[in-house]
N, C-alpha and C positions, 0 to 999 in steps of 0.2 A: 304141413300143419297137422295133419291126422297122424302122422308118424310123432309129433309130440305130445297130441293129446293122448295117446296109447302109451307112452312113457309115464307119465304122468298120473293115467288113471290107477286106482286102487289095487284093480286085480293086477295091473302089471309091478306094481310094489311090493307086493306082498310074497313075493318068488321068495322061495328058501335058499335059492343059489342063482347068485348073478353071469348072465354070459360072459365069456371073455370078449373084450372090449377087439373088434377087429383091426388087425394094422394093414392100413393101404397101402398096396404095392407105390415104390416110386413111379412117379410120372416117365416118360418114355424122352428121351431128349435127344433130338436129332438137329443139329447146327446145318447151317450154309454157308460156307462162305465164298464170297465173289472174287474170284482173281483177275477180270476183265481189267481194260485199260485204265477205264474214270476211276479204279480205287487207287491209284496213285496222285491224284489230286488232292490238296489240302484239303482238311476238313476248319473246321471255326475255330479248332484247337490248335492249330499250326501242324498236327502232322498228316500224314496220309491218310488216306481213309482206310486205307489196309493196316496199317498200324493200330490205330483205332478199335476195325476190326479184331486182326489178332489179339490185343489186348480186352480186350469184350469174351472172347471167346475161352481165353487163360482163365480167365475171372469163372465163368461158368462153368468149364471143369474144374476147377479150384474148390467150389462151392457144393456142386453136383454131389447129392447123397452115397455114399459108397458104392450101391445097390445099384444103383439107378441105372439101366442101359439107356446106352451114349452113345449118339453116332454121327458123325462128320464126315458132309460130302463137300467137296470142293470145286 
C-alpha cells in the first residue's frame, strides 16, 4: 500500500523521465512425473493416469514462455 501511495504522490509525478517499466524474469518450472505402478490405473476420464499425465505435461511445455527454464524429473 505505501509503494502505491509513492506512485501516486505528486513528487513522484512530477519526474521529467519515467523508469523503464521492469520485465520479470519467467517463473522457474520444474515438472514431476510418476512412473510407479498406480499411474497405470484409470483415471474418471477412462485413460490412465499416465496418459493423463503426459498429456498435462505436453500442455505446459506447449504453453511455457520461451524463456522460461524447464525441467523434468521422472
Amino acid at each position: 500500500m505505501l509503494m502505491v501511495g509513492a506512485l501516486l504522490s505528486p513528487a513522484a509525478t512530477a519526474s521529467a523521465t519515467p523508469a523503464a517499466p521492469e520485465v520479470p524474469e519467467p517463473a522457474r518450472i520444474d515438472l514431476v512425473l510418476d512412473l510407479s505402478g498406480s499411474m497405470n490405473e484409470n483415471d474418471a476420464g477412462g485413460q490412465t493416469r499416465l496418459a493423463a499425465a503426459k498429456q498435462a505435461v505436453s500442455r505446459i511445455i506447449d504453453t511455457a514462455p520461451e524463456q522460461a527454464p524447464l525441467g523434468l524429473r521422472v
